[in-house]
N, C-alpha and C positions, 0 to 999 in steps of 0.2 A: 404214129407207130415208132417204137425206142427202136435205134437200130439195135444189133448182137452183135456179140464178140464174133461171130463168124463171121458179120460182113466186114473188119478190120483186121482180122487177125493173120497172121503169115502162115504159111502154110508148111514149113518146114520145122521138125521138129528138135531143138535144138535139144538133145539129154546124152549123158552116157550111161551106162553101165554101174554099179557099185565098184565094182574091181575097177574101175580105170584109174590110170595112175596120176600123180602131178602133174606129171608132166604132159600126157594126156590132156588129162583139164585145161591146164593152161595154154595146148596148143588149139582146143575147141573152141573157148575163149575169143583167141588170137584169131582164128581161122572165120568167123562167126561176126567179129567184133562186140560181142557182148561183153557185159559185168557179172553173167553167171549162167550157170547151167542145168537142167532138173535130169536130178536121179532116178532112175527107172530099175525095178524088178525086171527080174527074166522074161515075166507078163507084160513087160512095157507099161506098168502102171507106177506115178512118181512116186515117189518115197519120200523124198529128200531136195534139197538147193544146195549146190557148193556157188558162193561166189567171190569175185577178186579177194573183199575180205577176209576168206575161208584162205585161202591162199597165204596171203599174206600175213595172217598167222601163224599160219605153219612154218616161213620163211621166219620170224622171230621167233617160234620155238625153238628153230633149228637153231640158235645163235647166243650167244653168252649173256644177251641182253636180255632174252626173252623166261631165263633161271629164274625171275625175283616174282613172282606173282600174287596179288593181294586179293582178296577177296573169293569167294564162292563161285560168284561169275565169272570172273577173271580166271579162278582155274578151269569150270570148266572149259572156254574157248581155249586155254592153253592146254588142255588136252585133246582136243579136239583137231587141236593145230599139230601134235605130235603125229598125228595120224597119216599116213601114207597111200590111201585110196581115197576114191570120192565119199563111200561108205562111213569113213572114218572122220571124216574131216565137214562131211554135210549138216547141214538146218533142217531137222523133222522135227515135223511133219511137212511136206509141202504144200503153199496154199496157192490153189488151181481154180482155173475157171472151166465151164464148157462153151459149147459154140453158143449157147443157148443164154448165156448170161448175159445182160445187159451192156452195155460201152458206158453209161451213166456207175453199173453196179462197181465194173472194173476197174474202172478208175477212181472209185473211191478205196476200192481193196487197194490199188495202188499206192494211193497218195498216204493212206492209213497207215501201211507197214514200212514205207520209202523202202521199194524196191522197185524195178523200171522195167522186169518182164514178168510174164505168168505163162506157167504153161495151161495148155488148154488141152482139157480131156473132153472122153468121147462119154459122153451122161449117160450110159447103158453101159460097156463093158469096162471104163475107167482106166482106158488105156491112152498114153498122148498122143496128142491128132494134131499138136500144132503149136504156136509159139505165140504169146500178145505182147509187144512192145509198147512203150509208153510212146513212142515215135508214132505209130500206130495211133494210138488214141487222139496224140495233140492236132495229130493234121485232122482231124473230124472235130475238136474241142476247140479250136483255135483260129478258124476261119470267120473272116467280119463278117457282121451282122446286113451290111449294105451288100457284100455280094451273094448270102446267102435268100437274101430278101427280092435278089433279082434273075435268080434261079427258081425260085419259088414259083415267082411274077410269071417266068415264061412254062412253068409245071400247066398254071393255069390256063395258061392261054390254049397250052397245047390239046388238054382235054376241052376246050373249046368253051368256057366256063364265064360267065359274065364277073367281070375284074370288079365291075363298078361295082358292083352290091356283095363286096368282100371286105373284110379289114385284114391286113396280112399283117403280123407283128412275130420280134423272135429275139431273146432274153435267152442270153448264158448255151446257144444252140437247136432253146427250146421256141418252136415255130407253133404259134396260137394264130389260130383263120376264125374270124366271125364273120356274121352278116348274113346271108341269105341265098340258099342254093335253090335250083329248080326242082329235081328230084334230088328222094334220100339215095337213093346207090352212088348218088355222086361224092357223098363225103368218104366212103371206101374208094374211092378214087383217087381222091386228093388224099388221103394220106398212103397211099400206094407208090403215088407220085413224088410224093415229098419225100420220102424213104430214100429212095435214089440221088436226092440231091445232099453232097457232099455238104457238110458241118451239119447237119439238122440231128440233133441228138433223139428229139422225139416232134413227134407232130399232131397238136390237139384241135379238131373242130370242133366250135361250138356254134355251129350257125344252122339257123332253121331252115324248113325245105317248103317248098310249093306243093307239093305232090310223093308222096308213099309209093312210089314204083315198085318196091319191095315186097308192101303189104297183096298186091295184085298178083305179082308172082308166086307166093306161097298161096294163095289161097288158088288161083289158077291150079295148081299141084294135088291138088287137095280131090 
């Protein structure tokens, strides 16, 4: 099973206001330790990103150097930068995740736009519910494959599960179990199991079963 942004994600929701000021911003920033911050409606729903760079345009529009600008794009950010509120000086549309979006997905939106948070909405009323750092992802992204491989090992043991007639392998976070189980309810187990263990991005069985313990209980139902 892929983990989600809600099992990573921080829970505090880093945004201001449209009216907040530079200064503002830049104490949110400071106070936060981030490189940016999402812009929220009255609704609490984002609109927009201001980040350091938004910033720090505005501090070279404000300034003699910042009069000579070339290009299309170039103006616009130096208009952008003339601007005095978050509203004024922000990147819309903003691009958000919810809790429900992947840690595999997220981190590709990340590495795709190079920006190092997202905010996270709520997939019903599209209001923010929380904050995703790239800090966040790495430490699930980033843990060896040997100690992931022995967390795994003891997932196994604990559901009581015969080791030997398993193969356990795990590539880029992604955890593949072959081999041979007793009953089928056991492979929703093991990847219930495996969930829980830190760096496992997703967790695939493909290993046959003894016995349909599954197919008895639905038809018991019946």
């Amino acid at each position: 099973m892929t983990l989600q942004v809600n099992d990573v994600m921080g829970a505090v929701a880093i945004a201001v206001h449209r009216e907040a000021t530079f200064a503002e911003l830049a104490e949110t920033m400071r106070r936060f330790k981030v490189g940016a911050v999402a812009v929220i409606d009255t609704d609490g729903r984002p609109i927009g990103v201001v980040s350091e760079d938004d910033l720090l345009l505005k501090e070279i529009g404000d300034s003699p150097c910042g009069s000579t600008v070339d290009g299309r794009g170039e103006r616009q950010e130096h208009d952008g930068a003339a601007g005095m509120t978050a509203g004024e000086v922000m990147t819309s549309p903003a691009l958000t995740v919810t809790r429900q979006t992947s840690v595999p997905e997220a981190a590709r939106l990340m590495h795709a736009n190079r920006i190092m948070q997202l905010p996270v909405v709520d997939a019903t009323s599209g209001k923010i519910a929380g904050t995703l750092h790239q800090v966040d992802l790495l430490k699930i992204l980033t843990r060896r494959a040997p100690d992931i491989l022995a967390d795994v090992a003891a997932a196994i043991a604990r559901l009581r599960l015969d080791a030997r007639t398993l193969t356990v392998t795990v590539d880029a976070g992604v955890v593949h179990v072959g081999g041979r189980l007793a009953n089928r309810s056991q492979i929703a187990q093991l990847v219930e199991a495996g969930r829980q263990v830190e760096g496992v991005v997703a967790l695939e069985v493909d290993a046959l079963y003894d016995h349909d313990d599954l197919a008895e209980t639905s038809a018991s139902r019946i």
